[in-house]
C-alpha positions as CSV (number, residue, x, y, z in Angstrom):
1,X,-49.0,57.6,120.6
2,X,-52.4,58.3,118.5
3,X,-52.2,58.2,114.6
4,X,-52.1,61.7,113.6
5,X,-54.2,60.2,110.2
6,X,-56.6,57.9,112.1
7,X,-57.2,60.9,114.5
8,X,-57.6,63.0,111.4
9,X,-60.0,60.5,110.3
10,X,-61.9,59.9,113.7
11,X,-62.5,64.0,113.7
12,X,-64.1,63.9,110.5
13,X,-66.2,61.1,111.2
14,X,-67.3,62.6,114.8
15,X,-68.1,65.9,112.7
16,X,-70.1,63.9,109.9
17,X,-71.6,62.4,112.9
18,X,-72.5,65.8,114.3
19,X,-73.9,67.4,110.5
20,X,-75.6,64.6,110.2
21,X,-77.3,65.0,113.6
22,X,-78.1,68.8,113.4
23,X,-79.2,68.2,110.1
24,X,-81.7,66.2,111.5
25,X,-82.9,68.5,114.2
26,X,-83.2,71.0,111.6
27,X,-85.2,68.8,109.3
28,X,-87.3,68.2,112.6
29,X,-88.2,71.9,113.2
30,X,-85.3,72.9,115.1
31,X,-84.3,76.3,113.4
32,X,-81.4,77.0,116.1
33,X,-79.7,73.7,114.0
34,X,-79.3,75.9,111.1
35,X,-76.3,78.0,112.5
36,X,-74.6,75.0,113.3
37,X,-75.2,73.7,109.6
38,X,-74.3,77.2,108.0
39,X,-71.1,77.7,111.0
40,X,-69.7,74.6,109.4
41,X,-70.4,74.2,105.6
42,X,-70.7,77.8,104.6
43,X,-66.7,78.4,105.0
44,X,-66.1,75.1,102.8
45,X,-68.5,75.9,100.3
46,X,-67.8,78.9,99.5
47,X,-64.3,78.0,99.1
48,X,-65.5,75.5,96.6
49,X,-67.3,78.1,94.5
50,X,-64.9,80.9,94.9
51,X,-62.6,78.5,92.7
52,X,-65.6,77.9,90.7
53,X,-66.6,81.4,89.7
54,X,-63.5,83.2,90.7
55,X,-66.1,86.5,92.0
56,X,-66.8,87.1,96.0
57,X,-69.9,87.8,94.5
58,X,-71.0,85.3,92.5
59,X,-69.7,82.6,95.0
60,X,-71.3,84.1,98.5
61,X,-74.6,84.1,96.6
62,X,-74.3,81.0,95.8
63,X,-73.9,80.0,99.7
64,X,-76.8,81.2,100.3
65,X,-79.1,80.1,97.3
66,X,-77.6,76.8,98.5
67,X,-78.6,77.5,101.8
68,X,-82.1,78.1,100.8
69,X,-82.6,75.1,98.5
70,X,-81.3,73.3,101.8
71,X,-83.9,75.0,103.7
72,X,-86.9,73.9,101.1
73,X,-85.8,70.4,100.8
74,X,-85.1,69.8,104.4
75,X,-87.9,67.8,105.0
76,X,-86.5,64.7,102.7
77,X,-83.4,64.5,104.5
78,X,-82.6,61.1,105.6
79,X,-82.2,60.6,109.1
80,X,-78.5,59.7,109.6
81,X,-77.1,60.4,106.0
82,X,-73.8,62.0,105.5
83,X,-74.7,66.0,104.9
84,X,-72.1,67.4,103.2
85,X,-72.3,65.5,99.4
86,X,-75.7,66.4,99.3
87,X,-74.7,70.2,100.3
88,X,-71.8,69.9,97.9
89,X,-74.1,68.7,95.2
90,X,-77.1,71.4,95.8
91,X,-74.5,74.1,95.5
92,X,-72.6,72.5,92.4
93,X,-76.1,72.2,90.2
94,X,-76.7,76.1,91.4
95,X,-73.5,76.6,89.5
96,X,-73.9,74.8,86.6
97,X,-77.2,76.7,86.4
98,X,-75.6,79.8,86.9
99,X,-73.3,78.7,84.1
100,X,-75.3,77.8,81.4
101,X,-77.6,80.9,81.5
102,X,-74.7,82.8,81.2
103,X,-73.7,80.8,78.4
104,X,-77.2,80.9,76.6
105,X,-77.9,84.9,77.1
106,X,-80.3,86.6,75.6
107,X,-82.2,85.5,72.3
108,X,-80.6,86.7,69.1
109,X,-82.0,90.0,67.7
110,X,-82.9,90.6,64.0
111,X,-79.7,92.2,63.5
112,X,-77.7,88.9,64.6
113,X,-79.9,87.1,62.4
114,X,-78.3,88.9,59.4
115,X,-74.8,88.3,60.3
116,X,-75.0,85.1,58.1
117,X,-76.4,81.9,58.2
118,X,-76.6,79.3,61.4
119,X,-73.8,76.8,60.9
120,X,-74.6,73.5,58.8
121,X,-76.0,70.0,60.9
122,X,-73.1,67.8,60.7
123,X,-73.3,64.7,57.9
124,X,-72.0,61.6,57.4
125,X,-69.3,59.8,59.7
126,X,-68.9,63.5,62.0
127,X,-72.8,63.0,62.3
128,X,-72.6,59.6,64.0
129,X,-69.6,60.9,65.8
130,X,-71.7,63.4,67.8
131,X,-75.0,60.8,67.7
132,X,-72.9,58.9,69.7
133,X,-71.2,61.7,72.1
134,X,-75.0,62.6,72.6
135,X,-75.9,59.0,73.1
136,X,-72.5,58.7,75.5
137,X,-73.4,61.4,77.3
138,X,-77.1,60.4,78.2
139,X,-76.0,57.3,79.3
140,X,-73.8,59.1,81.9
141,X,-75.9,61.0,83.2
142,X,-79.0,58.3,83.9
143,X,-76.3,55.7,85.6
144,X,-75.4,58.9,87.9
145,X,-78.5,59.2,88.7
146,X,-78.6,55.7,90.4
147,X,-75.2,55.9,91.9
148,X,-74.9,56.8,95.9
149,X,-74.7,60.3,96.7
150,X,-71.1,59.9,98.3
151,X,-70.0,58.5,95.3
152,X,-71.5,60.5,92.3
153,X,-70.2,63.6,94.7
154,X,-66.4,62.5,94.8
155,X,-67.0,61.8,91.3
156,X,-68.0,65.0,90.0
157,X,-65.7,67.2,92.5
158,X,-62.5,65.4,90.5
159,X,-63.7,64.3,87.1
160,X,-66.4,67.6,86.4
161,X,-64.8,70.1,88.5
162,X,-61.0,69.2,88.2
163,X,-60.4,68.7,92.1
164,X,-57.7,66.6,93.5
165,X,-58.4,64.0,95.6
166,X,-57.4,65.9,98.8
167,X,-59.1,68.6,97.8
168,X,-62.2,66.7,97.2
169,X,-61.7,65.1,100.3
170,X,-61.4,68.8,102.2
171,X,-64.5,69.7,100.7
172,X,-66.7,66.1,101.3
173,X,-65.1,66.0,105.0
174,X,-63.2,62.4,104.1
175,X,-59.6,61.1,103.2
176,X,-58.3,61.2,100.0
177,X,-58.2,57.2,100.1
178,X,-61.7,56.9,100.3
179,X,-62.3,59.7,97.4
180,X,-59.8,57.7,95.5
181,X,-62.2,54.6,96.1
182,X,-65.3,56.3,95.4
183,X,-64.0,57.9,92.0
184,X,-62.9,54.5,90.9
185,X,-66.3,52.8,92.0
186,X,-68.0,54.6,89.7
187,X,-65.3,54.8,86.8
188,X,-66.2,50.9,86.7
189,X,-69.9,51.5,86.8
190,X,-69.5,53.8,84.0
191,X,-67.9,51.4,82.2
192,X,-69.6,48.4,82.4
193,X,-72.4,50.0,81.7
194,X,-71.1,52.0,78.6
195,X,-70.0,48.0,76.8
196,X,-73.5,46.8,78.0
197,X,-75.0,49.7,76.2
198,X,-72.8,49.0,73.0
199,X,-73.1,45.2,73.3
200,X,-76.9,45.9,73.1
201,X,-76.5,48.1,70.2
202,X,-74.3,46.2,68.1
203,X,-76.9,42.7,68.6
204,X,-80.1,44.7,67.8
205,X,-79.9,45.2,64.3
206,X,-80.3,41.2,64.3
207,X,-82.7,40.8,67.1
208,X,-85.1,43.2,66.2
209,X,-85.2,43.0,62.3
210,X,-88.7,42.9,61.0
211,X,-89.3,39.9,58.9
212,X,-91.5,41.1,55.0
């Protein structure tokens, strides 16, 4: 009698398998690949944006704003890479767009400008407290940048968006062992690069002091 979790896991690879080849047709020219893209991945992310935004609206046009960016970046998909983390990850930037203009809205009229004064910059020891939340946060983001797609997906599903691992798995089309993997790959990267970023800092004052 078969696994019913290696099965499991044999179907997902033999769908990744299947993305990944339609994905390719469709970067090719092949326009009929696209309902097979959309057939599959529209269902899951739009579930993953309806949780998001919590609005039919809001969420169905982000499938297709996905969709679109898909469409215009087609042409850099390579051949034989796993589809749905780079899906995932086009749809989850959309969102965080989508967030932060909403957030920001429109400029402050004279009228607001009177309501009082802006509140003061931070001194002293709260100052170097968010210098280095800034300085934290940079670093972050530039190691993500170098980090492989799969990874820096599962990554952001649990840590950003507040998945579980299953449901991070349901979403990237794996197990919840290998999210669990991926999220703690790049917990470590984090954090050996965060102590050789504060190693540096704390030897520079003496390697770099200018002699009078």
């Amino acid at each position: 009698m078969i696994d019913s979790k290696a099965k499991s896991k044999s179907d997902r690879l033999d769908e990744d398998a299947a993305l990944s080849r339609a994905m390719q047709r469709y970067a090719g020219g092949d326009e009929r690949a696209f309902s097979e893209l959309y057939a599959a991945m529209a269902p899951r992310l739009y579930g993953f944006l309806m949780k998001k935004t919590r609005n039919a609206a809001q969420a169905e046009d982000l499938v297709q704003e996905t969709f679109l960016r898909l469409h215009v970046a087609r042409e850099r998909y390579l051949p034989g890479a796993n589809i749905a983390p780079w899906i995932f990850s086009i749809a989850r930037h959309l969102f965080i767009d989508m967030r932060r203009r909403a957030k920001h809205g429109p400029l402050l009229s004279k009228g607001d400008e009177a309501r009082g004064p802006l509140p003061e910059v931070p001194s002293g020891p709260r100052a170097d407290e968010t210098l280095y939340s800034k300085e934290l946060e940079s670093l972050v983001t530039r190691k993500l940048r170098t980090i492989p797609e799969s990874q820096r997906m599962a990554f952001e599903l649990v840590k950003y968006d507040g998945m579980s691992h299953a449901e991070a798995a349901g979403a990237l089309g794996t197990t919840s062992t290998a999210v669990r993997v991926r999220v703690h790959r790049v917990c470590r990267t984090l954090l050996e690069a965060h102590c050789a970023s504060r190693s540096a800092l704390t030897r520079w004052p003496a390697s770099s002091a200018i002699s009078p």
